[in-house]
C-alpha positions, 0 to 999 in steps of 0.5 A, spaced: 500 500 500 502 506 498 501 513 501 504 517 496 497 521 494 496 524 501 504 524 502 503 529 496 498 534 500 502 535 506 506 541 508 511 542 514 514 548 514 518 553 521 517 560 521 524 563 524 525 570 524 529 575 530 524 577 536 519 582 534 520 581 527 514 579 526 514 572 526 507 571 531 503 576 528 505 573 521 502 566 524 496 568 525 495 571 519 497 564 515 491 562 520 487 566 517 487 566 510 487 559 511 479 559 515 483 556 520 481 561 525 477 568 524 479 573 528 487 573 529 489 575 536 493 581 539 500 580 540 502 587 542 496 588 547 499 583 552 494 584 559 489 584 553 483 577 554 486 575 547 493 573 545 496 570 540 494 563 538 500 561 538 503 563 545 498 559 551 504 559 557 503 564 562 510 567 562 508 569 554 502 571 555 505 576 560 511 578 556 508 578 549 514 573 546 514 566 545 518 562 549 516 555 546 515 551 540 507 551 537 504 547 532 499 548 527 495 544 522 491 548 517 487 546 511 488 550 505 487 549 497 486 541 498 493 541 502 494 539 508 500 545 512 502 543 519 506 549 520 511 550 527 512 557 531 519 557 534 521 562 539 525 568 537 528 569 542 536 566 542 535 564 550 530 558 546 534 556 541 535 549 542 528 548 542 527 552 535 534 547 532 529 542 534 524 544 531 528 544 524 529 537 525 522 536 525 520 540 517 521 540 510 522 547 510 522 555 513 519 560 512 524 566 514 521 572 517 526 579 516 524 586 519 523 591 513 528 596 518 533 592 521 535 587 515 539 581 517 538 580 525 543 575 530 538 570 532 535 569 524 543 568 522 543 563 528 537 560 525 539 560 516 545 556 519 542 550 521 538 551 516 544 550 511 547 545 515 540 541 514 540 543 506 532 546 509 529 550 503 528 557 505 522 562 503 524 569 505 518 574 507 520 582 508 515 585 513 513 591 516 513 595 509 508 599 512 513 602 515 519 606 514 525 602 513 531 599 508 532 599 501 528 593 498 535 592 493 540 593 499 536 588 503 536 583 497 544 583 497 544 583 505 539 577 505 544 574 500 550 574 503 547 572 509 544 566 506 550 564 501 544 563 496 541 567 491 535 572 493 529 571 487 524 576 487 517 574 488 513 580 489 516 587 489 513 594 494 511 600 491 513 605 495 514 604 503 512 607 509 506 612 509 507 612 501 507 603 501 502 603 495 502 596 495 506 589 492 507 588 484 506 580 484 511 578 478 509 571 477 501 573 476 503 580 473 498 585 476 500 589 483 495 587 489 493 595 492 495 596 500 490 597 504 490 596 511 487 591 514 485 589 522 483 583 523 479 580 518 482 577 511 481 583 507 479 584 498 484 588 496 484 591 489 488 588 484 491 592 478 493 587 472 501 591 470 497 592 463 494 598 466 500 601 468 499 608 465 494 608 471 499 606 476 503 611 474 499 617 475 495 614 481 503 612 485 508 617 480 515 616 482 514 610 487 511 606 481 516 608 476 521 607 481 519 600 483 518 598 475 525 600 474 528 595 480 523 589 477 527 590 470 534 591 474 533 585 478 530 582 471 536 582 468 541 581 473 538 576 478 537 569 477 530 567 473 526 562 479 528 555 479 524 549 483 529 544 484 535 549 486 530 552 492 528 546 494 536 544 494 537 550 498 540 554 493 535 560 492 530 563 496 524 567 493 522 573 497 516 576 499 514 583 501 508 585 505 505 588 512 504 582 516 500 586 521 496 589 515 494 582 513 498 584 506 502 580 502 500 574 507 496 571 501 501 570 496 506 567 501 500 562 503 500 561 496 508 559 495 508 554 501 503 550 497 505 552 490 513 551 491 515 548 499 516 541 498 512 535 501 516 530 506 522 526 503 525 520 505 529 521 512 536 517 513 536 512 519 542 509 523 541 503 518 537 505 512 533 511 507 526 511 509 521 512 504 515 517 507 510 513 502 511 506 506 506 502 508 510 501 516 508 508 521 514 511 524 516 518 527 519 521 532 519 525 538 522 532 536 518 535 543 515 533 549 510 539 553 509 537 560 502 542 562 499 544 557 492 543 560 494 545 567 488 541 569 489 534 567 497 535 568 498 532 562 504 530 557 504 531 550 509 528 546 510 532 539 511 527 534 513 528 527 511 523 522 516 521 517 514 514 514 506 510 513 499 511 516 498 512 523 491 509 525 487 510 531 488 504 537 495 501 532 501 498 537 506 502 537 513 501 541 519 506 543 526 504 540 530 505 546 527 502 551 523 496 546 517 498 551 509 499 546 507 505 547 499 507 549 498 513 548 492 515 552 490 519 546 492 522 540 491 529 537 493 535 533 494 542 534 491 549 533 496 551 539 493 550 545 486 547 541 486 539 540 483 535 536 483 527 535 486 524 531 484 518 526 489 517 522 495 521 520 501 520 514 507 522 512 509 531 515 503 530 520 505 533 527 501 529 532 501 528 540 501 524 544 498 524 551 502 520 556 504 519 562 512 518 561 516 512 558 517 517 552 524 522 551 525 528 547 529 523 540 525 517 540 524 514 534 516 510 534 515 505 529 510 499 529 516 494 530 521 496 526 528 497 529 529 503 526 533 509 530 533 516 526 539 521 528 540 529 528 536 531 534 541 536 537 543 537 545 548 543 545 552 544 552 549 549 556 554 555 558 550 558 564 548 554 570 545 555 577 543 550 583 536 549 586 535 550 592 527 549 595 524 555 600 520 549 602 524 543 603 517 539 604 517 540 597 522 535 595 517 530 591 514 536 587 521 539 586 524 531 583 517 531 579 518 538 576 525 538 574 525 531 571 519 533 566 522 540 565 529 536 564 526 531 559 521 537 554 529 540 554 526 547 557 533 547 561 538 541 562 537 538 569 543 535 572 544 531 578 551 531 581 554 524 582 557 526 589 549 528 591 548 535 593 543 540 590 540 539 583 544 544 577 540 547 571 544 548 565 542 554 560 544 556 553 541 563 556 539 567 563 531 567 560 531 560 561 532 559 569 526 565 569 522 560 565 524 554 570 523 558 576 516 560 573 514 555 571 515 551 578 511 555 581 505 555 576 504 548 574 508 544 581 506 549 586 514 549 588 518 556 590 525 556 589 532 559 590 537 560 584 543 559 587 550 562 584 554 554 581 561 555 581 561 551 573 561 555 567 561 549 561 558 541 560 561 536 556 559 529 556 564 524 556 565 517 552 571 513 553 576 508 549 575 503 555 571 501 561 578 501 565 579 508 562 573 510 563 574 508 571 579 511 572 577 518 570 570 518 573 575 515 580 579 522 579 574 526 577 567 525 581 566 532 585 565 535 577 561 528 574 553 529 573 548 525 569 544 530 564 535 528 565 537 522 559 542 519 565 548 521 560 556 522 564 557 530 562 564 534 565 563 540 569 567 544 568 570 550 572 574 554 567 576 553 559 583 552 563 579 546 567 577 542 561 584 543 557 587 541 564 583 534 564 584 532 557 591 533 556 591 528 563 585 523 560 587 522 552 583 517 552 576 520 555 572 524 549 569 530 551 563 532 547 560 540 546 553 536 542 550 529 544 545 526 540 538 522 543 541 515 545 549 516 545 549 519 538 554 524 538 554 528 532 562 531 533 567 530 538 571 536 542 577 539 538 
């Protein structure tokens, strides 16, 4: 049996952008015009009773950002479009990483005023190193900000890819007229917008006498720039983007609704559909028969009152169908989810079947990590979830030590989402978190306290840097755990890691062990992607 006709209609794509590019709001606008939902959520307005779709924490609703993933699943034009909000902010970025290990494609948000920013050159680098295709999206154009050609060489000297216009802006700031669409040769009429999808007029280019004289200068410049990047930029190329070797670019106002459409329409016309995925022992195809996927998410407390657990599973192979056995790879163990369900944000609805690029849930009770490989019996192990050694780290201490249960509980299921990392020394005293950014800890301790009921103090450690460790033997590993153990932790996977007080500490330990292997990045299972130099 083959799937190949529903694999076809699937499209599963991460928005990644720098914060406050837009990135939300432009979710929300993909929702929309889709008729996923009918009125977009106010992301500015942040004590206001509605927030965006997309942010269902506290924390975020509080601060107006995100600071988890979210999953979307939306029908439109007869295709399904799972698609994935990640956090802007860098402090989140190993949950955003993740998540690109999950889709088929991204969709790049850059802020018309600031260009290129420090996160999303973060983000375009994993994409790279994945080969992940990359439709490019230039917001805020309402708004004064940059040359549009010097943004197009900004985003290509970042990307390393040739930039290929699909739309193109009359004007900017209070003189935005509009986009010019050049693959259908007509230019949709700004007109802002508030909540609801608006009808924008469209004017087909064979009037452009009529453009001309209502925009003047802004048409004819915008006319002059379509006939430049005509001949100097390269015409579009399917297999070269879906390569990764070329983005198409669109410009528009998120927040206005405008230019939302045609990048909706791009996704389905243009992003590709699941591919085949590599695994430690063969290629799996998305079209065959056999169910497998992986856990690229785990969320404790989605829906505070039930104290549930999600795991977020990206389907890579076969069918899922309701009541199949399912089993766990690392522990051999089956699986039972309770239920099984797919998102609109904080909105869930069963789920009967599934194919290849869905994102389903699974509501569980533990047995399930984030990198587990599901299947419906096949030994199989996909690779490339990343973990990355946290640079910052701080001690736990309770305020009330009657809470020790609640506390344990906590931050083993925090630790196992990938929240935070969560290390327990091996010599015992208090538990240490491990994050790539400050913002983490304030999360943790948040988090703590609304979903577990547990007050915590963050206390000052004396490690700056983790490495796990692997060794050539059980004798040398001995040797070195025996030498070492005041510096030893087990991660929430219970894998070795090195404590490290300094970078001197860790040079020192490594010309004293030669045959001890000191990791900056794990894989799920021991897999580890690259050794330390």
């Amino acid at each position: 049996m083959s799937f190949a006709s529903e694999t076809r209609r699937r499209r599963t794509f991460a928005i990644i952008s720098h914060p406050d590019a837009g990135k939300t709001t432009l979710t929300e606008k993909l929702l929309l015009f889709s008729g996923a939902i009918h009125i977009a959520g106010s992301v500015k307005a942040r004590k206001a009773s509605r927030h965006a779709t997309s942010d269902w924490m506290e924390i975020e609703k509080q601060r107006g950002i995100s600071v988890a993933s979210s999953v979307m699943q939306m029908l439109y034009r007869e295709h399904v479009v799972n698609l994935l909000d990640t956090p802007g902010h860098k402090d989140f970025s190993e949950d955003t990483y993740r998540v690109l290990t999950a889709v088929d494609s991204a969709l790049m948000v850059i802020d018309a005023a600031n260009g290129v920013e420090a996160q999303t050159k973060r983000l375009i680098e994993v994409c790279r190193q994945r080969d992940t295709p990359i439709i490019t999206f230039v917001n805020k154009m309402d708004r004064e900000g940059r040359d549009p050609i010097s943004l197009l060489d900004e985003i290509e000297a970042e990307l390393g890819m040739p930039c290929v216009p699909m739309t193109w802006p009359v004007g900017q700031g209070k003189a935005f007229g509009g986009i010019v669409n050049l693959r259908q040769r007509n230019m949709r009429l700004f007109k802002a917008g508030a909540d609801r999808v608006t009808d924008d007029e469209v004017v087909p280019l064979s009037e452009a006498d009529t453009l001309r004289q209502r925009f003047g200068h802004d048409f004819e410049l915008a006319e002059q720039n379509i006939e430049l990047l005509t001949e100097a930029a390269p015409a579009f190329d399917l297999q070269a983007f879906l390569a990764a070797k070329q983005t198409p670019v669109f410009f528009g106002s998120a927040v206005n609704n405008f230019g939302v459409q045609e990048v909706l329409d791009a996704l389905v016309d243009l992003a590709p559909s699941p591919a085949p995925r590599q695994t430690t022992t063969r290629v799996v195809e998305p079209d065959e028969e056999q169910f497998s996927g992986v856990v690229f998410k785990v969320q404790a407390n989605m829906d505070p009152s039930h104290r549930d657990r999600i795991a977020f599973v990206r389907v890579y192979s076969g069918r899922y169908a309701q009541g199949m056995k399912l089993k766990v790879q690392r522990t051999g163990k089956e699986l039972r989810p309770t239920s099984v369900v797919t998102f609109l944000s904080q909105r869930r609805e069963a789920v009967d079947e599934a194919y290849a690029g869905d994102i389903i849930g699974f509501t569980t009770h533990g047995g399930v990590q984030l990198g587990d490989t599901i299947t419906e019996g096949e030994s199989l192990q996909y690779t490339g979830l990343p973990f990355f050694a946290p640079e910052l780290f701080q001690a736990v201490e309770l305020a009330n030590p009657m809470k020790s249960k609640q506390l344990q509980a906590g931050l083993m299921q925090l630790g196992e989402e990938g929240a935070i990392q969560v290390f327990r020394p091996q010599e015992g005293g208090a538990m240490l978190l491990g994050a790539v950014g400050q913002l983490q800890f304030e999360v943790v301790q948040h988090r703590l306290k609304a979903e577990y009921s547990v007050d915590v103090r963050l206390m000052a450690s004396r490690f700056v840097g983790a490495r796990w460790i692997t060794a050539d033997s059980a004798d040398e590993l001995k040797k070195f755990t025996d030498a070492n153990a005041s510096k030893l932790a087990l991660d929430a996977a219970d894998t070795l890691a090195y404590l490290m007080t300094s970078p001197y500490d860790l040079r020192l330990t490594q010309e004293r062990f030669p045959k001890i292997h000191f990791h900056p990045l794990r894989e799920h299972a021991g897999l580890v992607l690259q050794k330390a130099a």
